[in-house]
Residue, then its C-alpha position, 0 to 999 in steps of 0.5 A: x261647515x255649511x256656513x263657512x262654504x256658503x260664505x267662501x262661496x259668496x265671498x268668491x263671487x263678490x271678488x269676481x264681479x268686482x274684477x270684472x266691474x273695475x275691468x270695464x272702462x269709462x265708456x262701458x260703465x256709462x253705456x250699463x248706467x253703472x257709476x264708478x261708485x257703485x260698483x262695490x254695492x253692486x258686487x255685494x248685491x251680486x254675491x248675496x243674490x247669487 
C-alpha cells in the first residue's frame, strides 16, 4: 500500500506541475529559461524530488 500511495502522490504532482508548466506562455517560459521541450522532464524532475 506504501508504494501505491507514494506513487499516486508523485504521479499527482507530476500532472500539477505540467498544468502549470504549459499554462505559462511563451514569454514567461523564456523569462524562467525554460524551453517548451523540457517541460515534460522538468515535471518529472519535480515529482520525483518532491
Amino acid at each position: 500500500m506504501t508504494e501505491t500511495l507514494r506513487r499516486w502522490r508523485s504521479d499527482r504532482r507530476y500532472r500539477a506541475t505540467l498544468r502549470e508548466l504549459r499554462g505559462l506562455t511563451a514569454r514567461q517560459l523564456t523569462e524562467l529559461g525554460i524551453r517548451p521541450v523540457e517541460i515534460q522532464r522538468l515535471a518529472r524532475e519535480a515529482a520525483r524530488f518532491s
